[in-house]
LOPA-710837 format. One line per field, with one value per residue (C-alpha): residue number from 0; chain; z, y, x; residue in one letter. Coordinates in nm, 3 decimals. Example, Ala and Ser with C-alpha at 12.3 -4.5 7.8 and 13.67 -1.06 7.14 Angstrom:
BEGIN
k <- [0 / 1] $
c <- [A / A] $
Z <- [0.780 / 0.714] $
Y <- [-0.450 / -0.106] $
X <- [1.230 / 1.367] $
r <- [A / S] $
This chain:
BEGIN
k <- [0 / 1 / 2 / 3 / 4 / 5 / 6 / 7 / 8 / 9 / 10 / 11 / 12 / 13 / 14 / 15 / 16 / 17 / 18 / 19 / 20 / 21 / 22 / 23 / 24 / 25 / 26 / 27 / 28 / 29 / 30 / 31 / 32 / 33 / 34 / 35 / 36 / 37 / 38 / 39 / 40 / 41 / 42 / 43 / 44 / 45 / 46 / 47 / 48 / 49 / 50 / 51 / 52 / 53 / 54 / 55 / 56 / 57 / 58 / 59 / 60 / 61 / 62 / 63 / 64 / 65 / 66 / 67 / 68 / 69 / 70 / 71 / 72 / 73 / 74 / 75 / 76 / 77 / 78 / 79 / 80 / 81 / 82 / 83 / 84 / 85 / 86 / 87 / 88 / 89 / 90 / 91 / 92 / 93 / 94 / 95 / 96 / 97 / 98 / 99 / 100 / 101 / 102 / 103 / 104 / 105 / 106 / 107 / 108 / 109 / 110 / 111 / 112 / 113 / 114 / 115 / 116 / 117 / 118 / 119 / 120 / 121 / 122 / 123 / 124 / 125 / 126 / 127 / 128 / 129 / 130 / 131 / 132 / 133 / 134 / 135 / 136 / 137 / 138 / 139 / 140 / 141 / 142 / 143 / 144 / 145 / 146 / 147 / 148 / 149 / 150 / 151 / 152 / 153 / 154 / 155 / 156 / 157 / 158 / 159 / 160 / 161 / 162 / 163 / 164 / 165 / 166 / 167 / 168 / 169 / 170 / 171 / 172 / 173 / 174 / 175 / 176 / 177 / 178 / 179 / 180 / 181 / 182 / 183 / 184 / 185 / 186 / 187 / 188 / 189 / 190 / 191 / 192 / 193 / 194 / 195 / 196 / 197 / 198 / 199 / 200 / 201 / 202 / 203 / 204 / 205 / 206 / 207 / 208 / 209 / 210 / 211 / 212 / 213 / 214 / 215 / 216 / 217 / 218 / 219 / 220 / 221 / 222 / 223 / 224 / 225 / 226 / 227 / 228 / 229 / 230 / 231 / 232 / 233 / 234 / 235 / 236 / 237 / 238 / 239 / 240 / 241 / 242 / 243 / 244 / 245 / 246 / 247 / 248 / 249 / 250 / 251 / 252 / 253 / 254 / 255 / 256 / 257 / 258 / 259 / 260 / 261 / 262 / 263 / 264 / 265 / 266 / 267 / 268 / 269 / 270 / 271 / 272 / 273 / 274 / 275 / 276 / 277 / 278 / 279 / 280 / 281 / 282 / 283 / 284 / 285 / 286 / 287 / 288 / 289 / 290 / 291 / 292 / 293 / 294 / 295 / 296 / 297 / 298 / 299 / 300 / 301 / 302 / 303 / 304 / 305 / 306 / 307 / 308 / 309 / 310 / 311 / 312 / 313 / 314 / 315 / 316 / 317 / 318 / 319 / 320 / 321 / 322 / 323 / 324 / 325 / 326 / 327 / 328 / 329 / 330 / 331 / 332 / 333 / 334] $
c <- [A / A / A / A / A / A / A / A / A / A / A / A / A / A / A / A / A / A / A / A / A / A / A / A / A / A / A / A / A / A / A / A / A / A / A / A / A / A / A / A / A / A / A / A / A / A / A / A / A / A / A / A / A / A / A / A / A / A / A / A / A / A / A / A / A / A / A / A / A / A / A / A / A / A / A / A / A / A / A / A / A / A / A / A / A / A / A / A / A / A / A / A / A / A / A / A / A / A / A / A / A / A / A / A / A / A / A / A / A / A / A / A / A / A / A / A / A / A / A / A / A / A / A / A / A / A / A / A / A / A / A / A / A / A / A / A / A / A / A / A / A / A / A / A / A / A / A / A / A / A / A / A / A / A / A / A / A / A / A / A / A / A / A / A / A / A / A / A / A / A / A / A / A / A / A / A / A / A / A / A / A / A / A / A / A / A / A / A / A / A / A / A / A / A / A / A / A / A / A / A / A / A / A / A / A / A / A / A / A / A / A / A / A / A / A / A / A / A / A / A / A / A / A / A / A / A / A / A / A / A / A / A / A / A / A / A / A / A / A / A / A / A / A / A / A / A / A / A / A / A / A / A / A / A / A / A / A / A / A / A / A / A / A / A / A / A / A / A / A / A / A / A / A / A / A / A / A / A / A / A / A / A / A / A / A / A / A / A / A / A / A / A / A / A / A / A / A / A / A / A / A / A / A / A / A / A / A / A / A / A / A / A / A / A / A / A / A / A / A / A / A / A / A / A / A / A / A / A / A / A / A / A / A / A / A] $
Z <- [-0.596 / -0.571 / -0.421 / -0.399 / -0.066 / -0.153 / -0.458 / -0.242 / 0.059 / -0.241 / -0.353 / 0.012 / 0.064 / -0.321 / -0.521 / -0.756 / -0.807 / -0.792 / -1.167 / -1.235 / -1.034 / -1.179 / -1.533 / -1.432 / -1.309 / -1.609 / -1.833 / -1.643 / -1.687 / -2.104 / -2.100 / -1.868 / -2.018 / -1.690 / -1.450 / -1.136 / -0.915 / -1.051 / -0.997 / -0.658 / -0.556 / -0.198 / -0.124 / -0.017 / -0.128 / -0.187 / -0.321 / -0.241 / 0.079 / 0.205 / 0.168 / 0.368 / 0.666 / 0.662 / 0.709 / 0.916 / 1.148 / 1.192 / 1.243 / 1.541 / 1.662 / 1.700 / 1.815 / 2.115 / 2.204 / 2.200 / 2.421 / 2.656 / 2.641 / 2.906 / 3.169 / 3.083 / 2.816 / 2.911 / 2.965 / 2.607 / 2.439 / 2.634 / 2.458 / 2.101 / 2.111 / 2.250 / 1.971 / 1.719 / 1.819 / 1.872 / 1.515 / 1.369 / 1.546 / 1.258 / 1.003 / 0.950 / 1.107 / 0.981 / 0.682 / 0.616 / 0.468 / 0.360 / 0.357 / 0.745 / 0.835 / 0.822 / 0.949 / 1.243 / 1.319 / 1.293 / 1.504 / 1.763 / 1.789 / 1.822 / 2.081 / 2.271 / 2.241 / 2.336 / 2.625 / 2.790 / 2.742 / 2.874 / 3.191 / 3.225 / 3.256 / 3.507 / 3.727 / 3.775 / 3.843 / 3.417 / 3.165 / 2.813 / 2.686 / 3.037 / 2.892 / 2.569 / 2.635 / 2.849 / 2.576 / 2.301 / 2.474 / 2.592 / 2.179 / 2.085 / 2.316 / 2.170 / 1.754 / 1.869 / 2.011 / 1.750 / 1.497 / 1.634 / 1.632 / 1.280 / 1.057 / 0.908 / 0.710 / 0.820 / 1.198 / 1.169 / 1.023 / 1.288 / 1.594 / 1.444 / 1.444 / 1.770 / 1.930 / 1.712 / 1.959 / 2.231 / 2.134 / 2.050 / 2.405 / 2.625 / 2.449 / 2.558 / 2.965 / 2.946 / 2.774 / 2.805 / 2.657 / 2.382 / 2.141 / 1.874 / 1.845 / 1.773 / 1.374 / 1.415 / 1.585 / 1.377 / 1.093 / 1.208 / 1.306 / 0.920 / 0.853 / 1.035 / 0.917 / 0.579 / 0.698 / 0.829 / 0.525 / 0.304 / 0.573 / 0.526 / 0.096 / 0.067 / 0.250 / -0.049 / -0.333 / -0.581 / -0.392 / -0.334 / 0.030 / 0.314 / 0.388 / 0.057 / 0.215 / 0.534 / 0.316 / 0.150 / 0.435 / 0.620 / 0.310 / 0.355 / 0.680 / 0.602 / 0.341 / 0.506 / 0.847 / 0.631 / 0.434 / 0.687 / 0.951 / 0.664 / 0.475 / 0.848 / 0.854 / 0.580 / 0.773 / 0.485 / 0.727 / 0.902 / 0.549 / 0.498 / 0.124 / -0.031 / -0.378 / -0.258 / 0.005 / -0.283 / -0.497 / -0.202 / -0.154 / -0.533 / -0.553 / -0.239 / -0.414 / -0.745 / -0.464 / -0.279 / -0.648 / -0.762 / -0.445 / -0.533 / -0.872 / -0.773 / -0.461 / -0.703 / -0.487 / -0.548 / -0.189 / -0.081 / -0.363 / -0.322 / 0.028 / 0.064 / -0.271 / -0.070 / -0.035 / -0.344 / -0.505 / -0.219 / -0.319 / -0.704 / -0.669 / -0.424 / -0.752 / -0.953 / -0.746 / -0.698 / -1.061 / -1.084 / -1.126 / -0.849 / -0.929 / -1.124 / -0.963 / -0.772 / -1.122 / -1.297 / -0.997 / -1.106 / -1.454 / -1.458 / -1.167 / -1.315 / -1.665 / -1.520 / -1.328 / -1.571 / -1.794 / -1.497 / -1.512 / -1.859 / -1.858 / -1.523 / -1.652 / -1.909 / -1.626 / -1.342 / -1.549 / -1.657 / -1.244 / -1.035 / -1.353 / -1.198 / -0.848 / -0.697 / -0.727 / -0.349 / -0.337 / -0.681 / -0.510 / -0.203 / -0.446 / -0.721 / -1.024 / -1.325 / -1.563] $
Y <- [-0.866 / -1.081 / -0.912 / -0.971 / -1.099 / -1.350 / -1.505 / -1.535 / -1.677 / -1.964 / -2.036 / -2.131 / -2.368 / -2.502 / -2.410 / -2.228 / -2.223 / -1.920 / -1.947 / -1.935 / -1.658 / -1.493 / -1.540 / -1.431 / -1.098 / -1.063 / -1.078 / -0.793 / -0.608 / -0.674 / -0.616 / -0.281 / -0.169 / -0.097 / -0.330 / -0.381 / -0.264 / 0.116 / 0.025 / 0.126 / -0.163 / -0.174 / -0.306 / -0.079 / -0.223 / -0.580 / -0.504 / -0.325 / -0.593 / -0.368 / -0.019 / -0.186 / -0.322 / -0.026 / 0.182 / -0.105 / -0.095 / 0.346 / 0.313 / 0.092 / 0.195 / 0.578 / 0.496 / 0.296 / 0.600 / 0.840 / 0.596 / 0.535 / 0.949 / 1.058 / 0.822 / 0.945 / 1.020 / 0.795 / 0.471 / 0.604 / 0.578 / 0.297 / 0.074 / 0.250 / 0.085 / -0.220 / -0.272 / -0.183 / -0.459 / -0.682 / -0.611 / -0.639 / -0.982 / -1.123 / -0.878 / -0.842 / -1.151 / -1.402 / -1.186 / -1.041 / -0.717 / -0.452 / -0.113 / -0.281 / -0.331 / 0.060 / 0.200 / 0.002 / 0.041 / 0.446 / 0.379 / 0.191 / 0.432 / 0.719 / 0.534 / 0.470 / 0.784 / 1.018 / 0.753 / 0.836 / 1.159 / 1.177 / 1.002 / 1.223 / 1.585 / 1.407 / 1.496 / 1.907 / 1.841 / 1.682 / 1.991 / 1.925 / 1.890 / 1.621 / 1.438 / 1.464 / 1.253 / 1.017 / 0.930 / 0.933 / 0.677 / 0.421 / 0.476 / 0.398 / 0.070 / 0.019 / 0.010 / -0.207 / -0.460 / -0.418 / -0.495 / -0.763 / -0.952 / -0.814 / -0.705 / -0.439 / -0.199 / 0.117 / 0.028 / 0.126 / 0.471 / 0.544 / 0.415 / 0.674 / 0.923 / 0.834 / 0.824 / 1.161 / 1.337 / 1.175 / 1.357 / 1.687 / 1.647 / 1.584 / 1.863 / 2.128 / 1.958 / 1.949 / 2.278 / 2.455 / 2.742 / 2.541 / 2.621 / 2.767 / 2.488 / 2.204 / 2.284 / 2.134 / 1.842 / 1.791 / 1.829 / 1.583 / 1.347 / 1.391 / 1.289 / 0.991 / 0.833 / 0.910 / 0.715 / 0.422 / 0.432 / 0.366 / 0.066 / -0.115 / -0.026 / -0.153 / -0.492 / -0.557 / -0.374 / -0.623 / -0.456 / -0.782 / -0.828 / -0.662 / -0.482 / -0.243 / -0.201 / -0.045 / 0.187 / 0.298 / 0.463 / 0.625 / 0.803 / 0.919 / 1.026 / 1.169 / 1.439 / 1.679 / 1.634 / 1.759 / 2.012 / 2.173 / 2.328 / 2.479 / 2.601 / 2.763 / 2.884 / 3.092 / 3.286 / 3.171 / 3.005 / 3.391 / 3.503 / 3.663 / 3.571 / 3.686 / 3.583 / 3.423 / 3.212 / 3.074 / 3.007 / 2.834 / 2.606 / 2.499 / 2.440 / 2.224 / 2.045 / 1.975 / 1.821 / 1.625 / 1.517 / 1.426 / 1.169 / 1.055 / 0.951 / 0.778 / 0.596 / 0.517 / 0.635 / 0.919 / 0.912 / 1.116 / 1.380 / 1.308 / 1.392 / 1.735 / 1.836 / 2.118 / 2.293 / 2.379 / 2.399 / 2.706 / 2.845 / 2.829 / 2.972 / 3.235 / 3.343 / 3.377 / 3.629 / 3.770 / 3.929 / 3.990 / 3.655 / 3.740 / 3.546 / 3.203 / 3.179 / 2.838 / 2.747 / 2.782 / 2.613 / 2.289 / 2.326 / 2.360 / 2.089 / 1.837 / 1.897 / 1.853 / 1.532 / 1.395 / 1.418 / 1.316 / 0.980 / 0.896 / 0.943 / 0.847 / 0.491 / 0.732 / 0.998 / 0.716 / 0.594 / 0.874 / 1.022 / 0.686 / 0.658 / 0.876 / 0.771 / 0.579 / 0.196 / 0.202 / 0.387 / 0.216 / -0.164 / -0.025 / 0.089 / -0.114 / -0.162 / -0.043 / -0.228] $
X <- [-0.671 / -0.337 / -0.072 / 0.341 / 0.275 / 0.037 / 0.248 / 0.490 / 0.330 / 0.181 / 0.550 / 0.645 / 0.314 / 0.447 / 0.167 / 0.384 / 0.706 / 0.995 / 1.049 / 0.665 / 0.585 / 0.917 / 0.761 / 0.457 / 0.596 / 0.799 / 0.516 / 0.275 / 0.606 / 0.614 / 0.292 / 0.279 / 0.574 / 0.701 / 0.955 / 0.674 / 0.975 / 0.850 / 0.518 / 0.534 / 0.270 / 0.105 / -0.225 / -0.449 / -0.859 / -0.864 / -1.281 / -1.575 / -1.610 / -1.340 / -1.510 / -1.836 / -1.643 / -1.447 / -1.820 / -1.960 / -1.641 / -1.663 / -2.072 / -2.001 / -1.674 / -1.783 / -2.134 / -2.011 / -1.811 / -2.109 / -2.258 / -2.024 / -1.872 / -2.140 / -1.974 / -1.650 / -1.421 / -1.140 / -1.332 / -1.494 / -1.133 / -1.092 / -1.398 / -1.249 / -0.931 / -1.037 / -1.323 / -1.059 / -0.819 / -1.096 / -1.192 / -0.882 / -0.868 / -1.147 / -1.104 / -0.691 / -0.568 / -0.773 / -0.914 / -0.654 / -0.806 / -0.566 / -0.842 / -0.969 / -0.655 / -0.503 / -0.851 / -0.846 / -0.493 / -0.573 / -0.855 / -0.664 / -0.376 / -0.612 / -0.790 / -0.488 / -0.338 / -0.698 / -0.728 / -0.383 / -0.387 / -0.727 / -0.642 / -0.285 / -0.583 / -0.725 / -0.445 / -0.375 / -0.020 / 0.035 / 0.082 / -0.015 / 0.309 / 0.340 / 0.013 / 0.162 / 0.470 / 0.342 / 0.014 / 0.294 / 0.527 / 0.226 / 0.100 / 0.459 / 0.478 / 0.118 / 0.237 / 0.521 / 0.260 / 0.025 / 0.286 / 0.373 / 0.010 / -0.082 / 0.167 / 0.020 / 0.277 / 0.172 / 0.189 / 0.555 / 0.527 / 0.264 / 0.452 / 0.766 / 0.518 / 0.393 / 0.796 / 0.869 / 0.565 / 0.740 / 1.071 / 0.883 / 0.724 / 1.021 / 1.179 / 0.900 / 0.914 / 1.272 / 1.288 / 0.986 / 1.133 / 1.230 / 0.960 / 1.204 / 1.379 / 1.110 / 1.155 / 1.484 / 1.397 / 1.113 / 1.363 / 1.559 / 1.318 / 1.218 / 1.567 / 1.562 / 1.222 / 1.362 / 1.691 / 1.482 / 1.278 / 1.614 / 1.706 / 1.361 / 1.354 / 1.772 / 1.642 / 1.447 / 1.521 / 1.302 / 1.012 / 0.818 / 0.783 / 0.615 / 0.905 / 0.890 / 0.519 / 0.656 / 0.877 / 0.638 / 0.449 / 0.755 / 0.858 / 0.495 / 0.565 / 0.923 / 0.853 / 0.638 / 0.878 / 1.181 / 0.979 / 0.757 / 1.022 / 1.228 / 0.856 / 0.822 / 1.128 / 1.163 / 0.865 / 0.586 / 0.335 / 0.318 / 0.282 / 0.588 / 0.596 / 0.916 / 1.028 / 1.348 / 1.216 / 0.935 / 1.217 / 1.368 / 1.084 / 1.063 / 1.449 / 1.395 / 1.115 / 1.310 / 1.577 / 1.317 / 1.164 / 1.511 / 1.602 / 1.223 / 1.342 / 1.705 / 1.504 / 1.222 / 0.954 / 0.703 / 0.560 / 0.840 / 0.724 / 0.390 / 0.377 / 0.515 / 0.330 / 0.112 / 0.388 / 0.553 / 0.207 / 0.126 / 0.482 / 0.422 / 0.080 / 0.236 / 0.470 / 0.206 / 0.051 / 0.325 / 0.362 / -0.010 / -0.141 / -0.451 / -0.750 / -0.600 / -0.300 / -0.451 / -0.529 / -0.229 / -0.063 / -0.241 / -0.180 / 0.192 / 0.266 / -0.040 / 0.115 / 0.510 / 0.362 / 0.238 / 0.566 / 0.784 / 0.558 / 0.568 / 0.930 / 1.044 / 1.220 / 1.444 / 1.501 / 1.585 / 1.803 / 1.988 / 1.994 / 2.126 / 2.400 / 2.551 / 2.553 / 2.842 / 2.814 / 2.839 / 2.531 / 2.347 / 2.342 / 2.073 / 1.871 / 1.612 / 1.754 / 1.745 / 1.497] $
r <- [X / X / X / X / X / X / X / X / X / X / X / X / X / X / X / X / X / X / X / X / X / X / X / X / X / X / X / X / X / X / X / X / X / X / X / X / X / X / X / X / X / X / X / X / X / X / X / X / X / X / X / X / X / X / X / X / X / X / X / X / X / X / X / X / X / X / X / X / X / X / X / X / X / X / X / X / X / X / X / X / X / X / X / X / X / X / X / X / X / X / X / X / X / X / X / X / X / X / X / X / X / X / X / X / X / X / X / X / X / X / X / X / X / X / X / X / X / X / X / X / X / X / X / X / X / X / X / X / X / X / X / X / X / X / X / X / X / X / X / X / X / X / X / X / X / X / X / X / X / X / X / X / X / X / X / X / X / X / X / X / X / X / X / X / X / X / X / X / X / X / X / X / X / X / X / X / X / X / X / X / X / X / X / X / X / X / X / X / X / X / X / X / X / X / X / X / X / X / X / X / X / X / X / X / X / X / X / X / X / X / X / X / X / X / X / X / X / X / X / X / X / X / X / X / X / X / X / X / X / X / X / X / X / X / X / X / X / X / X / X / X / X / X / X / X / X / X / X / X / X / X / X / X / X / X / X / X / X / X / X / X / X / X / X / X / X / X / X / X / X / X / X / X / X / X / X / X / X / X / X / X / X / X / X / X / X / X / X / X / X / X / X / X / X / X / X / X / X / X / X / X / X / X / X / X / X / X / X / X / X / X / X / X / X / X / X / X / X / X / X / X / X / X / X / X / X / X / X / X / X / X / X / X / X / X] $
């Protein structure tokens, strides 16, 4: 499996050229009948060789830490990240494996993170929320490093998620009375990774670079952050189910599904899809659906899925239209 990357990587080292590689990706267009800029592309298995390093890498990674845990924890953690990075060493940056590569970055965050943390209880004077902040800010320095040996497109969205518990975290020490207010920050923090998602998606809007990778995964991350305080909000997590607030959370949805369409990217939808499909299913009950309610749920968002993707060209089209040209040129084109 061939990705954008790799086409382009063989037109700098001249083994094709632009307008060869341009053809090429005209033609899987034609023949698609689809522009590959709404393809959404990101490589994610390059085989089946990925899926057994992937099991190969977990068998050892986790059994070193059962053998190491009755020492200690933190010297546990310790041997998990460092076998992950060492891994990756062979595995991403000289095999360059995409399925590898995101399990052992997971792995190595973790590892960091559990190892920090697990070091910060150690001393009575840290509170969680202390151990917290101090885990999430050597995790954050930890992505930016990691990044910068390997490259691998998700290592962004998890070193925002890693700073976003670093904000949540010095909120509760500043403020530990605070605890109302973290669905706003976490709001907002949504709001940003959403922002930062646009910044890396307008630098290459022909989606054909690593950068449109990186996008990709912190629209992931953004949806449920901008979702989940206001689904908590409106009291439906304490099951305080209301009509009104369930039509909230759809009309919120048809939003989020709407910027999805005029950004051209249905991770943002996909993301935050547990929620409207609890709120839908929550209506249903609500006038005596008891008992398929789940079921219906999936058969009238499956079925309205499935229409939004056989005519999202015609409905893109239509939507960014009528968005200014200021806004239109950060945004892929229309094909």
């Amino acid at each position: 499996m061939y990705t954008d990357e790799d086409l382009n990587y063989a037109v700098e080292k001249g083994v094709f050229t632009d307008a060869a590689v341009t053809e090429f990706r005209s033609l899987l267009a034609t023949d698609k009948q689809t522009a590959m800029v709404d393809e959404e592309n990101f490589r994610l298995v390059g085989g089946f060789n990925d899926i057994f390093v992937v099991i190969a890498c977990s068998l050892l990674l986790f059994s070193s830490v059962w053998v190491v845990r009755p020492i200690s924890n933190t010297l546990a953690m310790l041997v998990f990240a460092v076998l992950s990075w060492g891994l990756a060493e062979f595995f991403v940056r000289k095999r360059k494996m995409a399925l590898p590569a995101i399990t052992l970055l997971l792995s190595f965050m973790g590892g960091v993170f559990w190892c920090v943390f697990s070091l910060a209880s150690a001393f009575p004077s840290f509170s969680v929320q202390a151990g917290s902040l101090f885990a999430a800010a050597v995790t954050t320095l930890a992505a930016y490093f990691h990044w910068r040996r390997f490259r691998v497109p998700i290592t962004v969205a998890v070193g925002i998620g890693a700073l976003f518990v670093f904000f949540l975290s010095l909120v509760l020490v500043v403020f530990p009375a605070a605890q109302e207010g973290l669905m706003l920050v976490l709001f907002l923090c949504g709001i940003a990774a959403f922002a930062l998602a646009m910044c890396w998606d307008a630098s290459d809007t022909k989606r054909v670079t690593r950068r449109s990778d990186v996008a990709f995964w912190l629209h992931l991350l953004s949806a449920p952050l901008i979702i989940h305080p206001i689904f908590s909000n409106l009291g439906i997590l304490n099951g305080n189910e209301s009509l009104l607030s369930m039509l909230v959370v759809v009309f919120l949805y048809l939003l989020m599904t709407s910027i999805s369409i005029a950004v051209d990217r249905r991770a943002f939808m996909v993301s935050s899809l547990i929620y409207v499909m609890y709120a839908v299913s929550a209506i249903i009950e609500s006038y005596g659906g008891i008992g398929y309610s789940f079921a219906l749920t999936g058969v009238i968002i499956g079925g309205g899925l499935l229409l939004l993707s056989a005519k999202w060209h015609f409905m893109r089209a239509k939507l960014v239209a009528l968005l200014p040209i200021s806004i239109q040129r950060y945004l892929p084109k229309i094909k």
